[in-house]
C-alpha angles and dihedrals in degrees: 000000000000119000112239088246092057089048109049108015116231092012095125098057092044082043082055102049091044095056095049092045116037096015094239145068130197111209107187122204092030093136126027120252090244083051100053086050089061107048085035091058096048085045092057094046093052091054101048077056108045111113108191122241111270122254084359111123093189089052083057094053101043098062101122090040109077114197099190109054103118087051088059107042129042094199084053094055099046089066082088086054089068110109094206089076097057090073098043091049099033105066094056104030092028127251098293098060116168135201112266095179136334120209149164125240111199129175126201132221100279106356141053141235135243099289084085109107114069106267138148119234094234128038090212113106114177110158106243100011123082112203088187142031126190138221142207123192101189105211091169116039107270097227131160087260101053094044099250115187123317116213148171119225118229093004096127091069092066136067096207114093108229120232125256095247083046092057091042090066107037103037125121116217103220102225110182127152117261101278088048125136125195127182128196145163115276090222088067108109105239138158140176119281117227105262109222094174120113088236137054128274105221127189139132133230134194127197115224121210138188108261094247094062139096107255111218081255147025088252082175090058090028101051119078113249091237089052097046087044089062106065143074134257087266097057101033083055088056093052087057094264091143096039105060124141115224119242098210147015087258085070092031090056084051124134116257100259094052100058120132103211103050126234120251092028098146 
């Protein structure tokens, strides 16, 4: 695989600035299109499949936002395998970036999903220092009609949360072409576009988080063993490999190689 330097030449630095100065990047041709077909195909039939939790509002809500995927599909989980992703998340989280969360969006013929109301993706506003970064796999084209993403240039910078008509009038709607990745601060101010097309909008996101944080699960817990195995140092990385507590004095009292949680993390 190529790296995303080799591919598109000076896309790093402009990668770099955008993200300083706007929040948010759009990279096109990230994916190719067979790809998106096969990761759009086991989004959608996790969705026709997904029963909210009973008696759970949030599950209710969340309908369109699947929380397990990488539990479910391999192909799915080696999307963190993939070293391009190492020098478009590094430079702003450090070098031993984790998974804070991993999660579907997807939006349904004529409607939207609950990343509808303006919102950022972490609560954590230090001028200058990003904790989290997001990102957006489009496995469908983001377009006007199909709702897209919704976002709010430059809004990272800034600990005000902007009002709604405020937002109304100042938003950008991402269009990029399926195969598309976009990467933005997780401090823009964003939020789902209504979809008034007759067919779903797919993608997947991931929140990055710096390795001495707490991710939203236990993915080493969580994930499935076959699934985990599977992958490569980078991925397991992401899933908190590296960073493991020990449960008792015997892996404590463990050589140095031998150490769950790694040392240097950050």
């Amino acid at each position: 695989m190529e790296t995303l330097s080799n591919t598109l030449p000076g896309a790093l630095s402009d990668h770099a600035y955008a993200m300083q100065t706007r929040g948010y990047n759009v990279i096109p041709g990230f994916l190719d299109l067979p790809h998106c077909d096969r990761l759009r195909s086991a989004l959608q039939r996790a969705v026709d499949a997904y029963q909210p939790r009973a008696q759970s509002e949030r599950s209710t809500l969340d309908r369109y936002l699947l929380h397990d995927l990488v539990c479910r599909d391999l192909e799915v989980a080696r999307l963190l395998d993939d070293p391009r992703l190492q020098p478009l998340v590094a430079p702003l989280l450090g070098e031993h970036w984790i998974m804070y969360a991993f999660t579907s969006s997807s939006v349904p013929p004529e409607g939207t999903n609950y990343g509808r109301r303006v919102h950022v993706d972490s609560p954590r506003f230090v001028p200058g220092y990003a904790s989290n970064v997001g990102l957006i796999w489009a496995l469908d084209a983001f377009t006007r009609e199909n709702g897209g993403t919704e976002v709010l240039p430059g809004s990272h910078s800034s600990a005000e949360t902007p009002s709604d008509e405020y937002f109304d009038r100042n938003c950008v709607t991402l269009e990029c072409p399926a195969g598309s990745l976009v990467v933005f601060q997780a401090r823009l101010f964003h939020r789902t576009g209504m979809n008034r097309s007759k067919n779903f909008r797919h993608a997947l996101t991931m929140n990055a988080c710096r390795s001495f944080m707490k991710p939203r699960m236990d993915w080493v817990r969580f994930v499935p063993q076959e699934i985990a195995g599977a992958l490569g140092p980078q991925g397991r990385r992401l899933l908190g490999y590296d960073t493991r507590l020990p449960t008792s004095l015997d892996e404590f009292f463990v050589p140095e190689g031998e150490r769950l949680y790694k040392p240097n993390q950050g």
